[in-house]
N, C-alpha and C positions, 0 to 999 in steps of 0.2 A: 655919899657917892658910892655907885654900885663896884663892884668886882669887874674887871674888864678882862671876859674870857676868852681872847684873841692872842693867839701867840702865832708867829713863823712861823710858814712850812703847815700849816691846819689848812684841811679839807672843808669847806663850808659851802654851802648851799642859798644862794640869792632868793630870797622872798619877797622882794619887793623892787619894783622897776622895771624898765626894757628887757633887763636879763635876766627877767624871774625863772626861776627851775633852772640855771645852769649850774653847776659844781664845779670848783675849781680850786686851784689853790693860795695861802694869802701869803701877797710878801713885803708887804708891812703892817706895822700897825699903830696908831696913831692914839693912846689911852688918854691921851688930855685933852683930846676933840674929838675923841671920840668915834673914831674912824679906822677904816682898815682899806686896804690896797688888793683888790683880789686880779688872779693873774686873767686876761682878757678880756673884761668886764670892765662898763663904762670905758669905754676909749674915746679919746679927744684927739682932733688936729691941731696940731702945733704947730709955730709958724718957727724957724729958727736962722738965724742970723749967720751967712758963711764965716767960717773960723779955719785955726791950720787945719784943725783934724776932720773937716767935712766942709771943701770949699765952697760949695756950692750951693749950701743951706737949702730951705726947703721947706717940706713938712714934716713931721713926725708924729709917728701914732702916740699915744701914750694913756696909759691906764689912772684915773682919776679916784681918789677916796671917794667909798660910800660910806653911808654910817652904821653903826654897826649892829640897828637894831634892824636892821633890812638885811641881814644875813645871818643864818642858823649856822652851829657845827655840825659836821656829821662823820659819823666814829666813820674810819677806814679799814 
């Protein structure tokens, strides 16, 4: 198994998808599946179920893992 060179807070550049050429930042990362969390990219609707802290439930954006050979580093 290769070295998985994704950490926090890294600048990386989408090569592959809907979001290709955007740069942005990761804020997670997932080395056992191989995946990472970039901020804006890949966004889903989420349906969510009212609760005390948001009565009214809804939708919610939220950002999906891609994998990690569909995104480069790139020095800042």
């Amino acid at each position: 198994m290769s070295k998985f060179n994704f950490k926090k807070g890294d600048t990386v550049e989408i090569i592959a998808g809907d979001d290709r050429g955007r740069k942005a930042t990761v804020l997670a990362v997932m080395p056992k599946k191989n995946k990472v969390i970039v901020e804006g990219c890949k966004i889903a609707k989420k349906a969510v179920k009212p609760t005390e802290e948001n009565a009214k439930g809804g939708h919610v954006n939220k950002e999906m893992p891609i994998d990690a050979s569909n995104v480069r580093k790139v020095e800042a």
